[in-house]
C-alpha positions in Angstrom: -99.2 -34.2 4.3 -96.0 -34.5 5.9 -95.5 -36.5 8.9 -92.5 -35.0 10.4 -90.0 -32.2 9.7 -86.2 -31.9 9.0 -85.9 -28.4 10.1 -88.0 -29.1 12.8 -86.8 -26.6 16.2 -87.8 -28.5 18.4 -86.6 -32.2 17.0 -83.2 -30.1 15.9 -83.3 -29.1 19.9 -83.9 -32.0 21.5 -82.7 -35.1 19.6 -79.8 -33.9 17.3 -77.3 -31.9 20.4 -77.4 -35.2 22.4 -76.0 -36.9 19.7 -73.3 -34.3 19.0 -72.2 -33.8 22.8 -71.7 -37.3 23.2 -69.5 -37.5 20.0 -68.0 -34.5 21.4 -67.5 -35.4 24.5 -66.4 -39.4 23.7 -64.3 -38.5 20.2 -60.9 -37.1 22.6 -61.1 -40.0 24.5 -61.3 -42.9 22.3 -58.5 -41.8 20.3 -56.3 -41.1 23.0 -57.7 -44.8 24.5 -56.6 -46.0 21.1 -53.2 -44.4 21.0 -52.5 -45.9 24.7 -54.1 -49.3 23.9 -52.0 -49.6 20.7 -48.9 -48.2 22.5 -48.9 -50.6 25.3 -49.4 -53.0 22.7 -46.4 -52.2 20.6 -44.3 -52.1 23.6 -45.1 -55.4 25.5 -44.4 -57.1 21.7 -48.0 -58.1 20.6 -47.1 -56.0 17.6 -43.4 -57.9 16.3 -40.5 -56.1 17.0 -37.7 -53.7 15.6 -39.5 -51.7 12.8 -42.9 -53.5 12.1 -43.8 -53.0 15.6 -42.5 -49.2 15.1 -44.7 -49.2 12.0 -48.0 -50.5 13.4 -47.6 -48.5 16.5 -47.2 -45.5 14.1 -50.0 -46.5 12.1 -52.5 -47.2 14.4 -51.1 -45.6 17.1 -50.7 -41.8 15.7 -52.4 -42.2 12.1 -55.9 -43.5 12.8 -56.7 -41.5 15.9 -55.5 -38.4 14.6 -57.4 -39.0 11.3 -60.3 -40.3 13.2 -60.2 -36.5 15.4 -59.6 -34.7 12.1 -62.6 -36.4 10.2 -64.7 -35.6 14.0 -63.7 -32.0 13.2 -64.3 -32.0 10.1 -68.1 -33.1 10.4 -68.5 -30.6 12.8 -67.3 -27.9 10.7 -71.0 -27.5 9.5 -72.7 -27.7 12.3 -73.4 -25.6 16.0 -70.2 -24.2 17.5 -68.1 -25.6 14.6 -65.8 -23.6 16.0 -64.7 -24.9 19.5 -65.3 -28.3 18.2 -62.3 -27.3 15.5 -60.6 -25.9 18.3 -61.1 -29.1 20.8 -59.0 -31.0 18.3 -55.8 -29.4 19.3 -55.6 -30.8 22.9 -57.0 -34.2 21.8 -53.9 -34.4 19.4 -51.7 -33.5 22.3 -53.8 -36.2 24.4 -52.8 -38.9 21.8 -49.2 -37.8 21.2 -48.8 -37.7 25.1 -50.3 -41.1 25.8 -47.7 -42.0 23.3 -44.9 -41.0 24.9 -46.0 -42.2 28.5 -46.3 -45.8 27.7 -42.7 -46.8 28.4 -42.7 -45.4 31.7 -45.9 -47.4 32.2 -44.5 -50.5 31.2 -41.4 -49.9 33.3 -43.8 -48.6 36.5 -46.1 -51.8 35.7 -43.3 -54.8 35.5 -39.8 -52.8 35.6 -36.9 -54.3 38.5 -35.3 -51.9 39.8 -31.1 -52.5 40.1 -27.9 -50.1 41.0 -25.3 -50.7 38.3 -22.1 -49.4 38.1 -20.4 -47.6 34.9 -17.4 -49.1 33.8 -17.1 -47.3 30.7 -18.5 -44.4 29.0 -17.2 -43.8 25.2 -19.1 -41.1 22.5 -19.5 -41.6 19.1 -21.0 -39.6 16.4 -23.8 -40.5 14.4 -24.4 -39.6 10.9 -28.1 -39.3 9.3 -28.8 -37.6 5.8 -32.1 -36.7 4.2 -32.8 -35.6 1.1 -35.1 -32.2 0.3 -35.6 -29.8 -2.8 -32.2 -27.8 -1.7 -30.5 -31.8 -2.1 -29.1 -34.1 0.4 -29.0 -33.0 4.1 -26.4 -34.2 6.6 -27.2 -34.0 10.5 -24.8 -35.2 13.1 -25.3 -36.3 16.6 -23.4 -37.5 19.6 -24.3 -40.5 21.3 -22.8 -41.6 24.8 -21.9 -45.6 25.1 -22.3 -46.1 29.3 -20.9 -49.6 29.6 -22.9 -50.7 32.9 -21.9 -53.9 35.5 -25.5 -54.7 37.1 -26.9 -57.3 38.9 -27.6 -60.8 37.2 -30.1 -59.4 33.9 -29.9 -56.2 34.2 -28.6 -54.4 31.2 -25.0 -54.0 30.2 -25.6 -51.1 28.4 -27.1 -47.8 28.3 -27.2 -45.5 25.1 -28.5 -41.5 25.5 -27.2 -38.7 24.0 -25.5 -36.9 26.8 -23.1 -38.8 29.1 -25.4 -39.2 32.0 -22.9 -40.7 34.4 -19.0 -40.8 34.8 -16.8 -43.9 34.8 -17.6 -45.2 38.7 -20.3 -43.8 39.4 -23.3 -45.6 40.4 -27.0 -45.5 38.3 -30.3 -46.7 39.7 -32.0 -47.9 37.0 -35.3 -49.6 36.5 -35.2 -52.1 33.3 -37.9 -54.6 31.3 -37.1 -58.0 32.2 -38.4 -58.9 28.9 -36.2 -56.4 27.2 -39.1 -54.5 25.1 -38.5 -51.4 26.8 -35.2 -49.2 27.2 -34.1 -48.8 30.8 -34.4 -45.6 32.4 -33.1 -43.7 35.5 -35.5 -44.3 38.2 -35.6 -40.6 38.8 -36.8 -40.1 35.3 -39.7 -42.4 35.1 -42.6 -39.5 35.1 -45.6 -41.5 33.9 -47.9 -39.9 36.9 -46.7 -36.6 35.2 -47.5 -38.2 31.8 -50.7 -39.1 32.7 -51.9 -36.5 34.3 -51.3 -34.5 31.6 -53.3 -36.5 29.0 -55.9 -36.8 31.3 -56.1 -33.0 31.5 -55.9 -32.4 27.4 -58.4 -34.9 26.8 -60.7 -33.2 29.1 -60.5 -29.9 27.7 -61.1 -30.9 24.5 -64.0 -33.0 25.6 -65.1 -29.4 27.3 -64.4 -27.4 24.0 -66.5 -29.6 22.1 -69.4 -30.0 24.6 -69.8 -26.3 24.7 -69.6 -26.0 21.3 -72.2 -28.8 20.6 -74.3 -27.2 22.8 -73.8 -23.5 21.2 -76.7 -21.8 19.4 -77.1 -22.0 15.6 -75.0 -19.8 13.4 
């Protein structure tokens, strides 16, 4: 005689959901925790410089959390509410790309100085990339602006964007790494409250999405 059941209702009711809400509702955040973690990492140098720290940032910055939400999704695929717990994965993706992008600001909020230079100098130059597809090799051109900056004792003496965003004599507040991991910015551009926020908010709707759908009746 059997001592328990598989398709039991009321073990399927009562042990299984709190398993799958609690995935549901923890999978958004660890990968987004994961791309921040991994971020900060690659940008305070724990992770090398130039393009291995580019690449491990990439790797385990962007590929393992987004595989680790698409594999989430895909277990749920056969279970309760597969549907908002496919669904949850689009805002957790934006979660991790936008923790992504935030972490310079955070660096530059956390340890950044502050300094008004003046612009010397500002010259363009175009930059040439090519790629290669089916149709053959692709060329793409872009402008880049060379500010030439005179700031206080180590601050940066030059600032690279691709639109002039000063004129020769004018005066920029910028906010630099002293430890030169981090690109200076405009002080009036660091947004990583607005960053945050954000992230914050996508990774709680998909946590929503995929508690409700954890939580939805059997199909």
């Amino acid at each position: 005689m059997a001592t328990g059941d598989a398709n039991d209702p009321i073990r399927d009711s009562w042990w299984r959901p709190p398993g799958r809400v609690l995935a549901a509702a923890a999978a958004p955040a660890l990968a987004t925790a994961t791309a921040l973690a991994v971020g900060w990492a690659g940008a305070t140098g724990w992770l090398g410089d130039g393009r291995l720290g580019d690449a491990w940032v990439a790797l385990f910055g962007l590929f393992v959390p987004l595989s680790g939400l698409a594999l989430h999704s895909f277990a749920a695929g056969g279970r309760r509410g597969s549907a908002l717990a496919v669904l949850a994965g689009l805002p957790a993706a934006a979660g991790v790309f936008i923790a992504l992008m935030g972490v310079d600001d955070l660096v530059l909020r956390e340890r950044g100085v502050e300094v008004t230079c003046m612009v010397r100098e500002v010259t363009s130059r175009v930059e040439t990339d090519s790629a290669f597809g089916p149709e053959g090799q692709r060329l793409s051109r872009t402008v880049a602006y060379d500010h030439r900056l005179d700031c206080p004792p180590g601050g940066p003496a030059q600032l690279t964007r691709e639109q002039e965003i000063a004129k020769t004599g004018e005066q920029l507040r910028l906010v630099y790494d002293p430890r030169g991991q981090v690109q200076p910015e405009r002080a009036a551009d660091l947004h990583a409250w607005g960053l945050r926020a954000a992230a914050l908010c996508a990774v709680g709707l998909a946590s929503l999405l995929g508690v409700v759908g954890a939580l939805g009746k059997g199909r």
